[in-house]
Backbone as CSV, one residue per row, in Angstrom:
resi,resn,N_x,N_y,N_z,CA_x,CA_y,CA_z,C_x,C_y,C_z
1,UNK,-3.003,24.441,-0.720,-3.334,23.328,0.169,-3.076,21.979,-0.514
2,UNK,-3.635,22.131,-2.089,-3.253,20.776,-2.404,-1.823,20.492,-2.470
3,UNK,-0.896,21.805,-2.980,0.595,21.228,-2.955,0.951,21.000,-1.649
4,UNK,0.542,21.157,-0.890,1.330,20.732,0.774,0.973,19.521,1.015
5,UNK,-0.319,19.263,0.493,-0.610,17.561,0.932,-0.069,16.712,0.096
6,UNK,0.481,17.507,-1.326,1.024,16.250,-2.610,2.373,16.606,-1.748
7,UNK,2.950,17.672,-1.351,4.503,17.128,-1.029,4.390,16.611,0.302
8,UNK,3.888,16.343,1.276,3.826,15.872,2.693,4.050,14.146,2.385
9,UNK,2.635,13.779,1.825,2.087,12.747,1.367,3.142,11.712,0.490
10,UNK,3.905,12.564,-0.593,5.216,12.306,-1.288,6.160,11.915,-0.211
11,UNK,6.729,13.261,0.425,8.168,12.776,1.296,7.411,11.611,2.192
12,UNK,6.499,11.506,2.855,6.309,10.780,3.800,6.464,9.473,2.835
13,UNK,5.820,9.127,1.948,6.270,7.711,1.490,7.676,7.178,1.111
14,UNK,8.621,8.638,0.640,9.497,8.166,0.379,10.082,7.722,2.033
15,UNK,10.088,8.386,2.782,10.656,8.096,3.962,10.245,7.035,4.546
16,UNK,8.991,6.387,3.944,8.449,4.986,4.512,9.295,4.059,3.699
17,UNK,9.597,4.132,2.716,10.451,3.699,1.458,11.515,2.955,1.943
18,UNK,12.163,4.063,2.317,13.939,4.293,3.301,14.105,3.148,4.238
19,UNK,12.697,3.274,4.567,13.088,2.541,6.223,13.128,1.034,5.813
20,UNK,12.280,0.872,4.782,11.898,-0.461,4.635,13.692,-1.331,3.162
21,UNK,13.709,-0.601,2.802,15.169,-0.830,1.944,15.861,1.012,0.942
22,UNK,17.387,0.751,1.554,17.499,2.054,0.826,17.560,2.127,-0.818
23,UNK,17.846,1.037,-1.230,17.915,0.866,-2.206,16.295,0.742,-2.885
24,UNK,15.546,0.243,-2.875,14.054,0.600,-2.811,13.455,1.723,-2.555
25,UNK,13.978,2.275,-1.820,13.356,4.313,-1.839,14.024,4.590,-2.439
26,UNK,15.473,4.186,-2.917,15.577,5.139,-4.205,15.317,4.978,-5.388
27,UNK,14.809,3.593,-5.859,13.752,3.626,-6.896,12.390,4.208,-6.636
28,UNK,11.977,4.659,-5.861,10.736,4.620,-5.701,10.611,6.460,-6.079
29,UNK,11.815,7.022,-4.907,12.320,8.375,-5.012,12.332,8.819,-6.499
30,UNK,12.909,7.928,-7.286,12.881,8.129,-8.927,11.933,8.200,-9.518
31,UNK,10.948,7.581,-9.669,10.116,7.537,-10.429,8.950,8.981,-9.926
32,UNK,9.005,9.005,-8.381,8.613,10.378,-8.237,9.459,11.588,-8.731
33,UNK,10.934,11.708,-8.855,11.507,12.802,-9.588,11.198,12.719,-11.121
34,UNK,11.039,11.478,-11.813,10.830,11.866,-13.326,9.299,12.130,-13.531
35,UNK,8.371,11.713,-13.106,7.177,12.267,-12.755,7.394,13.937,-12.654
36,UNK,7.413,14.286,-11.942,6.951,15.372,-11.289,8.048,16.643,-11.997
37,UNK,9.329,16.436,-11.699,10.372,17.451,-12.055,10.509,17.015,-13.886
38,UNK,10.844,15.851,-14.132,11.337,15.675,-15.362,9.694,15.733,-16.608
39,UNK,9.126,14.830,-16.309,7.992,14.840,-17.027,6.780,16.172,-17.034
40,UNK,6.280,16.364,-15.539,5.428,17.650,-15.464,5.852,18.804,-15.540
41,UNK,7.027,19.578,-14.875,7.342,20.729,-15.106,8.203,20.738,-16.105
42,UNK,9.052,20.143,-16.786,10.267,20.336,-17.464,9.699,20.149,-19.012
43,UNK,8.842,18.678,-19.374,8.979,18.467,-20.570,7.879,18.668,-21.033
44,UNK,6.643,18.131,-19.932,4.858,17.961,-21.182,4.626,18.979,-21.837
45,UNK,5.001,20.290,-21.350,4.513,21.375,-22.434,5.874,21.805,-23.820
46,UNK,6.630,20.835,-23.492,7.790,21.581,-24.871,8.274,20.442,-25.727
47,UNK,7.620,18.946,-25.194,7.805,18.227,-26.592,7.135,16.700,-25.932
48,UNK,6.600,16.349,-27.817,5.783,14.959,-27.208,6.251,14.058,-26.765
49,UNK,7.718,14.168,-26.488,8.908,12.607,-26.021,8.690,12.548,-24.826
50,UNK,7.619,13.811,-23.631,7.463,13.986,-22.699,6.925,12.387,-21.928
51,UNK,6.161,11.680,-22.904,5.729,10.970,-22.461,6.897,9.185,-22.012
52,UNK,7.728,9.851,-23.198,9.336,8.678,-22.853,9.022,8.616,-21.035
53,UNK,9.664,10.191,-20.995,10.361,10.180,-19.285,9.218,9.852,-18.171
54,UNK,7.882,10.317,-18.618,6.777,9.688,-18.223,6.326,8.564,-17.649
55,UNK,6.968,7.790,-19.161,6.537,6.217,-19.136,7.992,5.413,-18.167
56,UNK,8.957,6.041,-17.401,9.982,5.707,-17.015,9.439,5.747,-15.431
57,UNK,8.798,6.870,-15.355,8.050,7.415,-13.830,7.069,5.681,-13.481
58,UNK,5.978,5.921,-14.606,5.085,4.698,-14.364,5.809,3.328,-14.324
59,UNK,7.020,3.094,-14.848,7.934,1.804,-14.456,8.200,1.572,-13.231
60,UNK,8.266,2.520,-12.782,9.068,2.522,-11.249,8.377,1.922,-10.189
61,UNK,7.209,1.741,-10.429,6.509,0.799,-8.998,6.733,-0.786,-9.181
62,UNK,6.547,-1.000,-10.606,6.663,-2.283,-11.052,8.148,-2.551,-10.184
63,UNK,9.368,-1.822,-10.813,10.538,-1.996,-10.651,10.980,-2.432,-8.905
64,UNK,10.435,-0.987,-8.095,10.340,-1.099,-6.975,9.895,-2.574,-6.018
65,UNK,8.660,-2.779,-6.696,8.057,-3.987,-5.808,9.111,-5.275,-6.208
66,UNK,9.625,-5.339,-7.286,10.419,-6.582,-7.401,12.126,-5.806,-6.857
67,UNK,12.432,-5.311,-6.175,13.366,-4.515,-5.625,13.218,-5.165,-4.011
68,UNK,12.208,-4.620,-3.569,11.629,-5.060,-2.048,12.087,-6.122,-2.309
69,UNK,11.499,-7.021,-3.163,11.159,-8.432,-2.857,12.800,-9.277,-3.122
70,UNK,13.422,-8.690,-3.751,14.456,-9.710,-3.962,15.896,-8.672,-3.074
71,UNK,15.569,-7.563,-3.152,16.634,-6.843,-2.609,17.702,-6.162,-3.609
72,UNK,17.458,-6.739,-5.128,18.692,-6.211,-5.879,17.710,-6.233,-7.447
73,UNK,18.342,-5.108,-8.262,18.075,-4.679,-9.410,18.157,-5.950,-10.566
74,UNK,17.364,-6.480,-11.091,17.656,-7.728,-11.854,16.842,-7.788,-13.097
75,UNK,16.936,-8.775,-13.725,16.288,-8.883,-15.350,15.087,-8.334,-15.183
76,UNK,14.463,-9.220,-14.392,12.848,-9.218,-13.888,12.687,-8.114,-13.830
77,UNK,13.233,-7.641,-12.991,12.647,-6.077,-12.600,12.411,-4.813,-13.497
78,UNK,13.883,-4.868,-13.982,14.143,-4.422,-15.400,12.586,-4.777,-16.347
79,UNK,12.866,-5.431,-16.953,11.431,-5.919,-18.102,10.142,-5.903,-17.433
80,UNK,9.543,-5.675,-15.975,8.517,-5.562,-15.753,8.495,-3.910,-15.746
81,UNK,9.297,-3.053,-15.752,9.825,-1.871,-15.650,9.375,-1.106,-17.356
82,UNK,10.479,-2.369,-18.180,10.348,-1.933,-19.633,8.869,-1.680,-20.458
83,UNK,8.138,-3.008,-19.602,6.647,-3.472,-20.124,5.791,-1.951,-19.520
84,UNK,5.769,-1.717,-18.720,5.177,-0.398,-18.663,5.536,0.527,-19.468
85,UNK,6.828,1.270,-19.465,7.705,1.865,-20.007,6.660,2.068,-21.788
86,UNK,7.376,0.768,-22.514,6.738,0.475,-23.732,5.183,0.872,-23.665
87,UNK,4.464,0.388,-23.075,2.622,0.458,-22.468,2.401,1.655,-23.213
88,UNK,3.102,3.070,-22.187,2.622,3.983,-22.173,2.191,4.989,-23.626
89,UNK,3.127,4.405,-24.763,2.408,4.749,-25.783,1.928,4.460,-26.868
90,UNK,0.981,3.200,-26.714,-0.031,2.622,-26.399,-1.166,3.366,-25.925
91,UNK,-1.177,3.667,-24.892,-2.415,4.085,-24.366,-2.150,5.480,-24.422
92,UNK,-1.434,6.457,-24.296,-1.447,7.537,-24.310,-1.778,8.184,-25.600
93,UNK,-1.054,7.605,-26.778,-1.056,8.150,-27.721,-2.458,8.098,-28.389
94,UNK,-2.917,6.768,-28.227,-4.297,6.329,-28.841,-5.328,7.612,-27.896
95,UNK,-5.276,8.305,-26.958,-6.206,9.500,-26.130,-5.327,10.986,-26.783
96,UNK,-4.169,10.851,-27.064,-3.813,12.191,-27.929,-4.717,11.891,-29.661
97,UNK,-4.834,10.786,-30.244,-4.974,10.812,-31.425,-6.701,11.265,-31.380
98,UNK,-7.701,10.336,-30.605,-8.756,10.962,-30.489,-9.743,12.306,-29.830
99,UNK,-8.778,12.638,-29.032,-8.667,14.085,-28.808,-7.833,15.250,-29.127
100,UNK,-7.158,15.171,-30.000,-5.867,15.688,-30.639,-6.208,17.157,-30.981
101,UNK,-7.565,17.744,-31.305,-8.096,18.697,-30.972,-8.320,19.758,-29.511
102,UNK,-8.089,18.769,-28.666,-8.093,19.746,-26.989,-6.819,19.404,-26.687
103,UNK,-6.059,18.818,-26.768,-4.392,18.849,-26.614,-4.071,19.994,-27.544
104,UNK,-4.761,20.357,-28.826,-3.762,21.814,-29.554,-4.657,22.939,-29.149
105,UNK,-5.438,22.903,-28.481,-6.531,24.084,-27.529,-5.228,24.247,-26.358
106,UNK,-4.753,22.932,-25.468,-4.024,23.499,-25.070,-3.021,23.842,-24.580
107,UNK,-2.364,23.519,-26.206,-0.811,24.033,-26.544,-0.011,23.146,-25.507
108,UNK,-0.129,21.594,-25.702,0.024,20.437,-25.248,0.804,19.522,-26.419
109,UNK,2.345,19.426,-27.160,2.557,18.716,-27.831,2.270,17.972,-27.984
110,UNK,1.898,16.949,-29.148,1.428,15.646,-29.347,2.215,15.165,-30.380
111,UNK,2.036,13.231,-29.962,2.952,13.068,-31.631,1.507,13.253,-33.072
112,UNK,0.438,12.873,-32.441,-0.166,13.070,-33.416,-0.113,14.676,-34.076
113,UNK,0.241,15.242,-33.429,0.131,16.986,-34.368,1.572,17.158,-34.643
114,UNK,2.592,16.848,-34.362,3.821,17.245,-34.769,4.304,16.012,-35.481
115,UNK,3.674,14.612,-35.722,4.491,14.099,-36.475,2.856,12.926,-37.624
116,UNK,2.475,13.124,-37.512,1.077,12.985,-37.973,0.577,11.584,-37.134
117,UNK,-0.607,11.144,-37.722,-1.531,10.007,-37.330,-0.795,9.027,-38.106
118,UNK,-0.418,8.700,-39.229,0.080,7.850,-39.948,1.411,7.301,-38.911
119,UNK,2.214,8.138,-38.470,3.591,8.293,-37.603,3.068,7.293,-36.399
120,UNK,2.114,8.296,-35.848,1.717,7.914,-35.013,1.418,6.341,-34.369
121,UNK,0.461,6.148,-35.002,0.048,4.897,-35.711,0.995,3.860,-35.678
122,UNK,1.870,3.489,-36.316,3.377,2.916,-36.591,3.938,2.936,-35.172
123,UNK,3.965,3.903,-34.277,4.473,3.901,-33.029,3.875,3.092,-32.231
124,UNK,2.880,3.370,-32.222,1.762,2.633,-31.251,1.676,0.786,-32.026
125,UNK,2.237,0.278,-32.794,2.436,-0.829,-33.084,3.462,-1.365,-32.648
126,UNK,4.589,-0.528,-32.790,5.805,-0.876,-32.511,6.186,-0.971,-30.663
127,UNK,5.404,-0.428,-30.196,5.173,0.011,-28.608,4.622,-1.209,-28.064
128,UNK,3.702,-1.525,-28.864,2.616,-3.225,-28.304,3.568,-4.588,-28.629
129,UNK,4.130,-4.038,-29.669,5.384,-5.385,-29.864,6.346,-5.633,-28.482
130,UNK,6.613,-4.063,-28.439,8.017,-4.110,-27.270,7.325,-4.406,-26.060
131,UNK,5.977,-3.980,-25.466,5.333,-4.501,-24.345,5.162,-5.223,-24.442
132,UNK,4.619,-6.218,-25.324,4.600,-8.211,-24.880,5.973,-8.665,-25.086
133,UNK,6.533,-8.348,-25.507,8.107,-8.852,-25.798,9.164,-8.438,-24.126
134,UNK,8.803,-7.428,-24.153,9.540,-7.190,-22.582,8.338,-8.030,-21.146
135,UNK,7.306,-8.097,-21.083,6.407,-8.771,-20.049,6.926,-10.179,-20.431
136,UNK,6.897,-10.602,-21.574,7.516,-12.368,-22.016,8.758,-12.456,-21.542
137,UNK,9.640,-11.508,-21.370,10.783,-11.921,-20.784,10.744,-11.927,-19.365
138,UNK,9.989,-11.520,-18.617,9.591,-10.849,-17.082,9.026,-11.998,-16.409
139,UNK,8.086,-12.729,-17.988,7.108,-14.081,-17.498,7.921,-15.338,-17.187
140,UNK,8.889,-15.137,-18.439,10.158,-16.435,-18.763,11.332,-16.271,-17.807
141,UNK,11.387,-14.807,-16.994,12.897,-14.824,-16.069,12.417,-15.422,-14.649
142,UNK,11.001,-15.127,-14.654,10.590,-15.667,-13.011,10.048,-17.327,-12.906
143,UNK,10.027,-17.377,-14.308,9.765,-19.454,-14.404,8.314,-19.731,-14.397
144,UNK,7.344,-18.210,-14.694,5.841,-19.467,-14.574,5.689,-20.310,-15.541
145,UNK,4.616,-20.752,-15.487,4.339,-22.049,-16.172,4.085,-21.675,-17.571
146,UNK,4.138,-23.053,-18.647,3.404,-22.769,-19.644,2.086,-22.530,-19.915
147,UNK,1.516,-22.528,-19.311,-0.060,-22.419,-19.334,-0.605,-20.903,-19.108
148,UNK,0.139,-20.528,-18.077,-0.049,-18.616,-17.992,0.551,-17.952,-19.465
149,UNK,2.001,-18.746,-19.269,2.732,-18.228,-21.237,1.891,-18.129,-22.067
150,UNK,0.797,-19.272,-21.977,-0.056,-19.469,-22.994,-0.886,-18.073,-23.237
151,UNK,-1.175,-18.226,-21.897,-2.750,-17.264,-21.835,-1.912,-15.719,-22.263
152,UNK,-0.621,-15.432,-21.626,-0.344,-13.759,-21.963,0.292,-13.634,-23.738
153,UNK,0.242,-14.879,-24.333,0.739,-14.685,-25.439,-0.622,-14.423,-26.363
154,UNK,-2.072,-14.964,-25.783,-3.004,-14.297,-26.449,-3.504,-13.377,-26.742
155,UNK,-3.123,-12.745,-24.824,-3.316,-11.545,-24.901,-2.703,-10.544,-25.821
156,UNK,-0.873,-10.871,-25.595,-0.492,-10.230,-26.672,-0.593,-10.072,-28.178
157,UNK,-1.328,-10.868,-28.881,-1.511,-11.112,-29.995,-2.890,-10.358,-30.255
158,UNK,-3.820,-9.958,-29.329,-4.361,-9.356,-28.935,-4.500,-7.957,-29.237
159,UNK,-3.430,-7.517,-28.721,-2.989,-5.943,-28.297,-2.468,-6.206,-29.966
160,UNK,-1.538,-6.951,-30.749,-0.914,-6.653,-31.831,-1.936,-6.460,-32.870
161,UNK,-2.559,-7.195,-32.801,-3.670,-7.123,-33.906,-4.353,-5.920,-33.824
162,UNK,-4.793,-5.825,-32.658,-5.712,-4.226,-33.104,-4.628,-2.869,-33.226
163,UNK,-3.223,-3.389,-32.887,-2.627,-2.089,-33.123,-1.961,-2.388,-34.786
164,UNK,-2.319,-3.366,-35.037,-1.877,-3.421,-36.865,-2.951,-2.928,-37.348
165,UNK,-3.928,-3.506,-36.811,-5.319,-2.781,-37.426,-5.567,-1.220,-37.201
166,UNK,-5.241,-0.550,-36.384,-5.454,0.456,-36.510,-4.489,1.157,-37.162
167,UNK,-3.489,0.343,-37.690,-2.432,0.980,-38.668,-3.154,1.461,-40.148
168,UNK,-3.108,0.104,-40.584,-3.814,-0.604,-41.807,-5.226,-0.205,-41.946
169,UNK,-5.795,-0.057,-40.805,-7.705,0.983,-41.748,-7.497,1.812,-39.951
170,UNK,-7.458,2.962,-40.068,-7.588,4.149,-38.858,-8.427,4.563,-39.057
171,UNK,-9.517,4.248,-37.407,-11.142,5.262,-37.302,-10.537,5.523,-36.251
172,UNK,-11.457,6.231,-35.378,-11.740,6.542,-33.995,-12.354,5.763,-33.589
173,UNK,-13.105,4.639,-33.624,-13.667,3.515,-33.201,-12.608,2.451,-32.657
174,UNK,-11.534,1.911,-33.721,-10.523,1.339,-33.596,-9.714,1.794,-32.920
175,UNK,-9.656,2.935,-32.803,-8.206,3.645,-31.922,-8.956,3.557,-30.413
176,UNK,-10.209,4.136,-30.263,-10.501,3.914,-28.613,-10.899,2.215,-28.247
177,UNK,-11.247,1.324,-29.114,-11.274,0.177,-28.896,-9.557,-0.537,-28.651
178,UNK,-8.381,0.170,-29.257,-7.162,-0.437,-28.785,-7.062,0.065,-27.344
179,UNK,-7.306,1.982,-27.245,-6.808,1.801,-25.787,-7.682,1.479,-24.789
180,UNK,-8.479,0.975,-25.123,-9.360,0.258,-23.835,-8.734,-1.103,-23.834
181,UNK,-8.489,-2.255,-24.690,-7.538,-2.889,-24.603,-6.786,-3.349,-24.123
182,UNK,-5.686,-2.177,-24.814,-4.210,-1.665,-23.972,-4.779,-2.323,-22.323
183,UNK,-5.310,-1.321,-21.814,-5.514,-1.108,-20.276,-5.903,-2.646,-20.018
184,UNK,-6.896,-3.258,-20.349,-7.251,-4.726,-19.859,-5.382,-5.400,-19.715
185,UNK,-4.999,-5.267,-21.130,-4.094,-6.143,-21.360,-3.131,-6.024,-20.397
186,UNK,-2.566,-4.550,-20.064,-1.228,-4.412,-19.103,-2.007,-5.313,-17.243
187,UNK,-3.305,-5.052,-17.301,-3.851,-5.358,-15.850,-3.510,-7.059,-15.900
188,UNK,-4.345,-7.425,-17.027,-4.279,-9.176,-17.238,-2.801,-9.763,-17.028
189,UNK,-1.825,-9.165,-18.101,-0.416,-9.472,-17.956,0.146,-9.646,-16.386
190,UNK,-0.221,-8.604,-15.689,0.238,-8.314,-14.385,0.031,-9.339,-13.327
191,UNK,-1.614,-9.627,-14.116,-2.135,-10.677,-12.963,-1.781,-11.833,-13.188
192,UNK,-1.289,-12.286,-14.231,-0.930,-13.197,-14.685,0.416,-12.978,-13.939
193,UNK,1.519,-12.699,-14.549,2.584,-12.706,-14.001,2.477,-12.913,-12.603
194,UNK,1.752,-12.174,-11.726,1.672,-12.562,-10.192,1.078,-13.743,-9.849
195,UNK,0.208,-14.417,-10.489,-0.525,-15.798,-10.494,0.466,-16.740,-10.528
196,UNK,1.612,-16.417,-11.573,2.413,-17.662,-11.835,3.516,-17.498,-11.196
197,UNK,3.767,-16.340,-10.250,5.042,-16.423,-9.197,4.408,-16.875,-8.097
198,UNK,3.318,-16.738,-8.053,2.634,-17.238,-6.489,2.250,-18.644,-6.826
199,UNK,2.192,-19.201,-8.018,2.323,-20.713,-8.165,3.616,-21.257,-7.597
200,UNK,4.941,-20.946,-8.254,6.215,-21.110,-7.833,6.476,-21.076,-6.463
201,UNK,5.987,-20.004,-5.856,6.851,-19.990,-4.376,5.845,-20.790,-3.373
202,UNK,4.614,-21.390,-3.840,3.890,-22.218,-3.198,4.394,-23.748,-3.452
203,UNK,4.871,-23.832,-4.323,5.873,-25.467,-4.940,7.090,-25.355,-4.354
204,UNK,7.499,-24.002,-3.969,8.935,-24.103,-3.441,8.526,-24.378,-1.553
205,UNK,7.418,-23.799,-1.077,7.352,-24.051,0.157,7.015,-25.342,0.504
206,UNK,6.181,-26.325,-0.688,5.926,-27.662,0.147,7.092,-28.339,0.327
């Protein structure tokens, strides 16, 4: 019963998708095929990169909504796409590292068990770099102001610091304090970014 309502529920949106731009249902169509075919059945149980094709699935709404809105595939879209993309391990990895014990219960690759916490660690720094670095370009291609720049560059400095820190001294305190974080930070970024396009197109209408 539940798979009939996840595929009903699925096609029906994509087909709401369609109607509204074809080019937009087929991003949208995508991110439900790497989800579902590429990420759930194909990869999560046979390697931890599962979460790459994953984090490509969770891009796709970002991507989509700036698709609708402009009609064509562009920087913006792209880097609000990437900024998720990057996100995801960030937050994922930091819930494999502190549960890394019921992921090998069940026989669930992780990078923390196949490439250690130290590895790990290093990733999840390098991941928070590329997510404020790709959202800064997303912030800077749509023209908001300096003053939002301001505010998401704190944030990002933010997210960097506790993911250096949890490089440089690793608890479990620090690691669930980044991905709680993480999560504020990708929401704040977002809202931000939408704050300062809805500044713009309100200066463009007077």
């Amino acid at each position: 019963m539940a798979l009939l309502l996840g595929l009903t529920t699925s096609a029906l949106g994509v087909g709401w998708a369609l109607t509204m731009s074809t080019l937009y249902g087929a991003v949208v169509f995508s991110g439900l095929f790497f989800d579902i075919v590429i990420y759930t059945i194909w990869l999560k149980r046979r390697t931890p990169w599962s979460i790459v094709w994953g984090g490509i699935a969770g891009g796709m709404p970002a991507l989509a909504g700036r698709v609708l809105g402009t009609g064509q595939i562009d920087l913006v879209g792209v880097s609000l796409a990437l900024g998720v993309l990057f996100w995801i391990p960030t937050h994922i990895l930091t819930i494999n590292m502190r549960h890394q014990e019921d992921y090998e219960r069940a026989n669930l690759p992780t990078f923390p068990s196949v490439y250690g916490s130290r590895i790990t660690g290093m990733i999840i720094a390098l991941s928070s770099v590329a997510t404020a670095l790709a959202l800064a370009v997303a912030a800077y291609g749509i023209g908001i102001s300096w003053g939002y720049l301001r505010v998401l560059i704190v944030f990002a400095a933010g997210l960097f610091i506790l993911a250096i820190s949890s490089v440089a001294r690793p608890s479990k305190r620090l690691n669930f304090g980044l991905f709680k974080f993480a999560s504020l930070y990708l929401i704040a970024s977002m809202f931000l970014i939408v704050l300062g396009a809805w500044d713009i197109y309100k200066n463009i209408g007077r």
